[in-house]
C-alpha positions as CSV (number, residue, x, y, z in Angstrom):
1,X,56.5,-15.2,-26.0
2,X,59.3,-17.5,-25.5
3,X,59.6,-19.6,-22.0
4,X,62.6,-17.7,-21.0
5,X,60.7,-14.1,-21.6
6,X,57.6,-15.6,-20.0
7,X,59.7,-17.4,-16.8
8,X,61.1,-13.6,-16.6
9,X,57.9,-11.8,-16.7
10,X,56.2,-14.4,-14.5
11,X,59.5,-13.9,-11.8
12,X,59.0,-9.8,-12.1
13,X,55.4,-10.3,-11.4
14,X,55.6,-12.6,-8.4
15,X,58.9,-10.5,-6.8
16,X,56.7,-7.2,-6.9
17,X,53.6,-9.1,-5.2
18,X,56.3,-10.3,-2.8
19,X,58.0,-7.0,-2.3
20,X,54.1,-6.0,-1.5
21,X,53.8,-8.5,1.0
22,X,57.3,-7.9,2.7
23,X,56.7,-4.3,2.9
24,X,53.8,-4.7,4.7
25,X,51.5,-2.5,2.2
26,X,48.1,-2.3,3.4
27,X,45.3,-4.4,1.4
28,X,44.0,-0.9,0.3
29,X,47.0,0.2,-1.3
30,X,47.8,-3.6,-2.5
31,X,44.2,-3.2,-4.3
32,X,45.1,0.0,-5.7
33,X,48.6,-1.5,-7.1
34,X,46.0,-4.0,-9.0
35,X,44.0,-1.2,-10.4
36,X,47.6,0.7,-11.8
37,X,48.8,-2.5,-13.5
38,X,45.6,-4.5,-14.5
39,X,42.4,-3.5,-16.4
40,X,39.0,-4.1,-14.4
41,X,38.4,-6.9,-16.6
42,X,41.7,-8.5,-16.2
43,X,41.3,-8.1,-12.7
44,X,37.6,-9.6,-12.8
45,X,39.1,-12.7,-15.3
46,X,41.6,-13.4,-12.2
47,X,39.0,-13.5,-9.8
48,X,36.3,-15.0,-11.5
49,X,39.1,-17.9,-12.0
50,X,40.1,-18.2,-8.8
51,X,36.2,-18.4,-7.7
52,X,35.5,-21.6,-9.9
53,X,38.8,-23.7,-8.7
54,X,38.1,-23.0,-5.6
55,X,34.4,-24.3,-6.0
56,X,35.5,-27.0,-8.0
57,X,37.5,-27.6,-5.4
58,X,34.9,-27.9,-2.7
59,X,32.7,-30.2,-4.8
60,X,30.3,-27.7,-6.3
61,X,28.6,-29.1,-9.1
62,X,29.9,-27.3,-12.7
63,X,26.4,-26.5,-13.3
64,X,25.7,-24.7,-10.0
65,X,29.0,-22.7,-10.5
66,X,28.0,-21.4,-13.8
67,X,24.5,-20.1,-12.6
68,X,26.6,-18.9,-9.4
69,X,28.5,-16.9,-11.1
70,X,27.0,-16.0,-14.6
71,X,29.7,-17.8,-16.3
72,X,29.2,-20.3,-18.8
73,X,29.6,-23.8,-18.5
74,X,32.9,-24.0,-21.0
75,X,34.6,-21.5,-19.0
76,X,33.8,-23.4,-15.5
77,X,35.2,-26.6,-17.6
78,X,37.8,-24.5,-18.6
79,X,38.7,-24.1,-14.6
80,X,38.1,-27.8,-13.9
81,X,40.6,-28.7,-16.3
82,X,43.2,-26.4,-15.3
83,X,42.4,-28.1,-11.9
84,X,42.9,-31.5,-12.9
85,X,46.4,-31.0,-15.0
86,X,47.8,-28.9,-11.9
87,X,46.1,-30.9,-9.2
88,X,49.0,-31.4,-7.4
89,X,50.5,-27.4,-6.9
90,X,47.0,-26.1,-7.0
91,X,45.7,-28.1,-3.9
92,X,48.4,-26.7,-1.7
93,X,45.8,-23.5,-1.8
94,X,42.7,-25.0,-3.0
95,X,39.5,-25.5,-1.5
96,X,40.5,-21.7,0.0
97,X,39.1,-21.1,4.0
């Protein structure tokens, strides 16, 4: 995909979750908009992602996560990493309340 078709994508993607959000949609029928356009196990990849930045985050030992979790230890290094090269945009949200 080149940049242009993926900064288009990623722009559609993040107007309809706007849209969502402007519209005041209820989280029910926000979670079943997830379950139209994503797969269970895209939707679980998203989650489980956001789960190990945010413990990361917090301090949690990479060890700790992956038994946490049931994830291994590459893919919790895998969410340090993304961590550390976008350290500055992700902790405007990260560690979540």
């Amino acid at each position: 995909m080149t940049q242009s078709k993926f900064q288009k994508s990623t722009k559609e993607i993040l107007d309809f979750i706007l849209e969502i959000k402007d519209k005041g949609i209820s989280m029910d029928d926000s979670e079943q908009f997830l379950k139209v356009f994503l797969t269970p196990a895209e939707i679980d990849a998203i989650s489980q992602r956001l789960q190990i930045v945010d413990m990361i985050a917090k301090g949690i030992a990479q060890r700790e996560i992956s038994e946490k979790l049931g994830v291994g230890i590459a893919t919790v290094t895998r969410g340090s990493r993304m961590l550390q090269e976008n350290n500055e945009l992700l902790k405007k949200v990260f560690p979540r309340s």
